[in-house]
ZAMARGU-4260 file (C-alpha; in steps of 0.2 Angstrom, whole numbers, plus 5000, padded with zeros to 4 digits):
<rodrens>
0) 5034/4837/4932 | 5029/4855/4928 | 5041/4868/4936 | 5031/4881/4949 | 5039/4898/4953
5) 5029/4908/4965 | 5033/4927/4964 | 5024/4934/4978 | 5022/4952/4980 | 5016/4954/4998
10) 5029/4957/5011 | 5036/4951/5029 | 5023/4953/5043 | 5029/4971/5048 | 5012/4979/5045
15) 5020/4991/5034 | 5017/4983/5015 | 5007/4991/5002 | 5003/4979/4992 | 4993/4961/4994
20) 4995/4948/4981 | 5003/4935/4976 | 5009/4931/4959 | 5011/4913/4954 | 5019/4904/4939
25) 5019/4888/4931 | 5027/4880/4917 | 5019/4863/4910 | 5030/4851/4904 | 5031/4843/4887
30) 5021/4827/4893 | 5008/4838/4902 | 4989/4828/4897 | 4976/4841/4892 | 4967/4847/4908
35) 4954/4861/4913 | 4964/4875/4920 | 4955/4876/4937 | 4960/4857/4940 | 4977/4861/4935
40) 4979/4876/4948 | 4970/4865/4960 | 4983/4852/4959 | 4996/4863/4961 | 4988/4876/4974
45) 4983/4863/4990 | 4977/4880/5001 | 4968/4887/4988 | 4949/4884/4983 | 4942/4881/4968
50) 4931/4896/4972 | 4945/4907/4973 | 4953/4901/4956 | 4936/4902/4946 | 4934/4920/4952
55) 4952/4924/4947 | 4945/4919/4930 | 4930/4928/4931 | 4941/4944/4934 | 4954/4941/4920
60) 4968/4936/4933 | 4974/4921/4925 | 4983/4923/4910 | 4991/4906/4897 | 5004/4913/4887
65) 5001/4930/4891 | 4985/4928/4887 | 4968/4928/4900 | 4959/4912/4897 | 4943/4908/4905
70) 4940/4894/4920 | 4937/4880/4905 | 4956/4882/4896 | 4963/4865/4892 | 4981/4866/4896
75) 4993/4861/4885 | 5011/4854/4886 | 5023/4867/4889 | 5010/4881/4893 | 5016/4896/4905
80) 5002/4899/4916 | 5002/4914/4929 | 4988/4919/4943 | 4986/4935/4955 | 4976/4931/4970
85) 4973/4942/4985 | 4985/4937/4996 | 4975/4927/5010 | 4970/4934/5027 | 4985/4927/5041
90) 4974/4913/5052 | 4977/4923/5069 | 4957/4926/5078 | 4951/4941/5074 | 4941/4951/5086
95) 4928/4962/5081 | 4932/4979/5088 | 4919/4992/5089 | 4930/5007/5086 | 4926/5022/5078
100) 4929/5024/5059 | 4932/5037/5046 | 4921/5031/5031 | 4924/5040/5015 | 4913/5030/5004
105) 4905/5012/5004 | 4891/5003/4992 | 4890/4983/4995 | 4908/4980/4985 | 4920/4990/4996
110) 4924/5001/5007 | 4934/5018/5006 | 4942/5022/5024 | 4952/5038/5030 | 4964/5029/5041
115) 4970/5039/5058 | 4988/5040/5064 | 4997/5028/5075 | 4983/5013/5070 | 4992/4997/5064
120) 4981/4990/5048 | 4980/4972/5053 | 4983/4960/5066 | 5001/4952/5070 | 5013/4950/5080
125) 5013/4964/5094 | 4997/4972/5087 | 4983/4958/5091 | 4968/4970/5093 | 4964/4990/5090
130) 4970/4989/5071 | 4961/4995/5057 | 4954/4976/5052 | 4945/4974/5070 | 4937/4988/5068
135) 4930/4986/5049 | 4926/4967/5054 | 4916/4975/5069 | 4907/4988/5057 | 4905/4973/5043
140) 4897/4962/5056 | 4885/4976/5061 | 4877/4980/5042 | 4859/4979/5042 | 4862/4968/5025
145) 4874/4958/5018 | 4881/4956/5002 | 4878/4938/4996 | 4896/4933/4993 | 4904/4941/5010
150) 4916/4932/5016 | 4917/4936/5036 | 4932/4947/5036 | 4938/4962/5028 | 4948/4961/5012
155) 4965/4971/5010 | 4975/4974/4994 | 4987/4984/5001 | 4990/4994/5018 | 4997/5009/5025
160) 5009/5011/5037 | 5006/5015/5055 | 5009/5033/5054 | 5004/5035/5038 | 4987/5044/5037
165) 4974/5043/5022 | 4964/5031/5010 | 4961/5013/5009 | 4953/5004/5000 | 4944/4985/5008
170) 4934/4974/4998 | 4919/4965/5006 | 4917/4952/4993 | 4926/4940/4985 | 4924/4947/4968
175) 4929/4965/4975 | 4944/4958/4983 | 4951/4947/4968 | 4947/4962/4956 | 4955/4974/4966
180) 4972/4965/4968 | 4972/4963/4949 | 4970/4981/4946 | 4984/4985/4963 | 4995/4969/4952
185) 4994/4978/4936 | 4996/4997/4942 | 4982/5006/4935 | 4976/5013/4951 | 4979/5030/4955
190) 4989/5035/4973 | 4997/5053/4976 | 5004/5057/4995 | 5009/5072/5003 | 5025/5073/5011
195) 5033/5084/5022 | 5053/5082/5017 | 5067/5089/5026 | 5078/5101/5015 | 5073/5113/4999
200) 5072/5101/4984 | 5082/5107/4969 | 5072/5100/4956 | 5049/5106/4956 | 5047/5089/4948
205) 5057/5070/4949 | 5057/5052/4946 | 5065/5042/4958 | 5070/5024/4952 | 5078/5010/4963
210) 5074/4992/4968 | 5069/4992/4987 | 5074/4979/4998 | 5079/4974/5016 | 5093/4983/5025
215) 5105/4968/5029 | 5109/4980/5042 | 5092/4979/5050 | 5080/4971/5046 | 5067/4981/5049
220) 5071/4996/5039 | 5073/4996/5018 | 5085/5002/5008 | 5088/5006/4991 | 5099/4993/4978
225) 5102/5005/4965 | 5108/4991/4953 | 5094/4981/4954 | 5102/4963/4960 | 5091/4964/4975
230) 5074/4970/4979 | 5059/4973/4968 | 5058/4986/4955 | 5050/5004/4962 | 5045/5020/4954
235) 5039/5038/4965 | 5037/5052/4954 | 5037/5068/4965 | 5033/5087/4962 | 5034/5103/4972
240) 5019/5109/4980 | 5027/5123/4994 | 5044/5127/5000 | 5049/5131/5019 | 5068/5134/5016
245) 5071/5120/5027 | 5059/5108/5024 | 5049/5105/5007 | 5028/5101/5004 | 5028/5087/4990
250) 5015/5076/4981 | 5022/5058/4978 | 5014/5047/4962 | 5016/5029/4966 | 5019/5018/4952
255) 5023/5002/4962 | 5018/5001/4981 | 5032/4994/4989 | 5036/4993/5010 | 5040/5011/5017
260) 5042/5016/4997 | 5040/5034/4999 | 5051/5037/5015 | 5063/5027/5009 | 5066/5034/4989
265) 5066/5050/4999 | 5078/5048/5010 | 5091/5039/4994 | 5089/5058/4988 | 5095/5067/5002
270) 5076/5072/5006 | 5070/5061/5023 | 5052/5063/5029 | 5051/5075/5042 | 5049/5067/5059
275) 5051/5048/5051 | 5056/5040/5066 | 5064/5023/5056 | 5073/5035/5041 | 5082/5049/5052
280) 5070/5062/5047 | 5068/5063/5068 | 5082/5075/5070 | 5083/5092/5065 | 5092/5089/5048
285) 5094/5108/5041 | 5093/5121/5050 | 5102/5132/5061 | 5108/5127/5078 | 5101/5141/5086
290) 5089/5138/5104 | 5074/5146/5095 | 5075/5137/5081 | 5077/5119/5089 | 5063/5124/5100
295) 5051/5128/5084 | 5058/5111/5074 | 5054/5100/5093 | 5036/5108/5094 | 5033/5103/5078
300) 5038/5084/5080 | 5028/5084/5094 | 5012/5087/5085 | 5016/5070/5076 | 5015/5052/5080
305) 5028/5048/5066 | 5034/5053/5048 | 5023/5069/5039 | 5015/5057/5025 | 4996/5056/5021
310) 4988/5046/5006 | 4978/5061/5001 | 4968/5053/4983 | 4965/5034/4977 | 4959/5031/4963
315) 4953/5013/4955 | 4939/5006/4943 | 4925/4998/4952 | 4925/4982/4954 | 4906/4979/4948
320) 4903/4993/4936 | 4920/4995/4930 | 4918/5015/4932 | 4933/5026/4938 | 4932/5031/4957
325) 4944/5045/4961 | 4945/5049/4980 | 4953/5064/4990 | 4955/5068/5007 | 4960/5084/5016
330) 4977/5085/5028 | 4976/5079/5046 | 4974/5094/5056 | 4989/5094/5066 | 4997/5090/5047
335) 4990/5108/5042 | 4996/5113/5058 | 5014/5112/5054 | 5012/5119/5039 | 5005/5136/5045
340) 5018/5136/5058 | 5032/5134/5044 | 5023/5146/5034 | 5020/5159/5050 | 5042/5155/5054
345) 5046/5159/5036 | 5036/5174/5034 | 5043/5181/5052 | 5062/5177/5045 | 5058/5186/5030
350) 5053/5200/5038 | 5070/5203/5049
</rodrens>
């Protein structure tokens, strides 16, 4: 027998993972007989269609020997065969919500949305309507025309958090969705966040580095494994945009999108999210102790459902044309809003 590994790169059903995939492996073994390629991953993927693998083949996603083949490949005794697919939609019953939506962009591949605070992404467990999916299924549902290859239900490749703000990216066909995930798999999209993070960070620019896992504390929080036994590998490059004093304005570069990346690389250097209710960023973490003061930081939690991050560009090749798409979106207003009152509280410190 061959030996499968399966390295999946999705994540628990907590709402909060970036990214959508799953990675497979195979290894054939010496007595392997000489088969097509998508009967080989048939055999070995029982809740997967045949459509699915062809289209993964079609969009360069299966790879022999590090090596993209095309859906005819004979494989070959001891051949190392790998696949990304989109990681399938959960079988719950999804309702078609008609909710009001902030499109950026949309052409018969995809959709570019600007997501809202305090919206889950996608059905699950506590959140079985009024997410982001049954309102784009609503909206998908309700097109005057369809693409020919729609496949009922809005395809993710990767998510936000709930109260993280910005762009997404959901593919309406099959080949936008497969081609996507490949491009999300391989890193070459483009992802830069604000972040509003508590304290003056010492450095204008930084690379943070450390394997991101679950806390076996709780499990509903991540943590950082700096020597790299557990977790999966992650990479936020930040830079200074604006200094308070007591809170810091930075753009984060993903290079992997891992759960609650951002909030929780900050965090491991010494910078929590302001207001992140999960990473301690919640409490007034620099500062004086001063009534005025806590009043102004309280206020200021107040305008926010959760942690001051927003996914302000994305960036990715289309999946038809193969041209570049960059994409920018401007700050929530109650986002700007804090930062005119950090800047108006600076200014009137100054001035004493």
């Amino acid at each position: 027998m061959d030996e499968p590994s399966k390295s999946t790169e999705k994540h628990d059903s907590d709402q909060d993972s970036e990214e959508l995939f799953e990675h497979y492996k195979f290894t054939a073994d010496k007595g392997q007989e000489v088969l097509r390629i998508d009967k080989f991953l048939l055999d070995r993927m029982p809740n997967t269609s045949r459509n699915k693998i062809q289209v993964a083949a079609k969009n360069g996603n299966i790879l022999v020997n590090d090596q993209t083949v095309k859906q005819n490949y004979k494989v070959k005794p001891e051949d190392i065969i790998s696949i990304v697919l989109p990681y399938p939609v959960r079988e719950l019953e999804l309702i078609a919500q008609d909710m009001p939506l902030d499109i950026h962009y949309e052409d018969d591949d995809l959709v570019v949305v600007n997501k809202k605070a305090n919206m889950v992404v996608h059905p699950g467990y506590g959140n079985y309507s009024g997410t982001l999916v049954n309102a784009l299924l609503y909206h998908f549902e309700h097109l005057p025309e369809l693409p020919n290859d729609y496949f009922g239900r809005p395809g993710l490749v990767h998510r936000l958090d709930k109260h993280t703000t910005g762009l997404m990216v959901v593919a309406k066909t099959e080949h936008a969705l497969t081609n996507l995930a490949k491009q999300f798999y391989n890193r070459t999209t483009e992802r830069k966040y604000y972040a509003l993070v508590w304290g003056d960070v010492k450095e204008d620019t930084g690379r943070i580095e450390g394997h991101l896992g679950r806390s076996p504390k709780n499990r509903k929080i991540m943590t950082v494994f700096p020597d790299g036994e557990y977790g999966k590998h992650a990479v936020t490059n930040y830079r200074v945009l604006e200094r308070f004093g007591y809170v810091t304005l930075v753009e984060c570069k993903l290079e992997t999108g891992r759960t609650h990346q951002i909030r929780v690389h900050m965090k491991h250097i010494g910078h929590p999210l302001f207001n992140d209710l999960e990473y301690g960023g919640d409490r007034i973490l620099k500062g004086t102790t001063f009534t005025k003061y806590r009043q102004f930081v309280e206020n200021n939690f107040a305008l926010l459902d959760g942690q001051a991050l927003h996914a302000k560009t994305l960036g990715f090749e289309h999946p038809k044309n193969t041209e570049f798409m960059r994409f920018d979106s401007p700050l929530p207003e109650n986002f700007q809003r804090i930062l005119e009152r950090w800047r108006t509280y600076l200014s009137g410190r100054q001035d004493h």
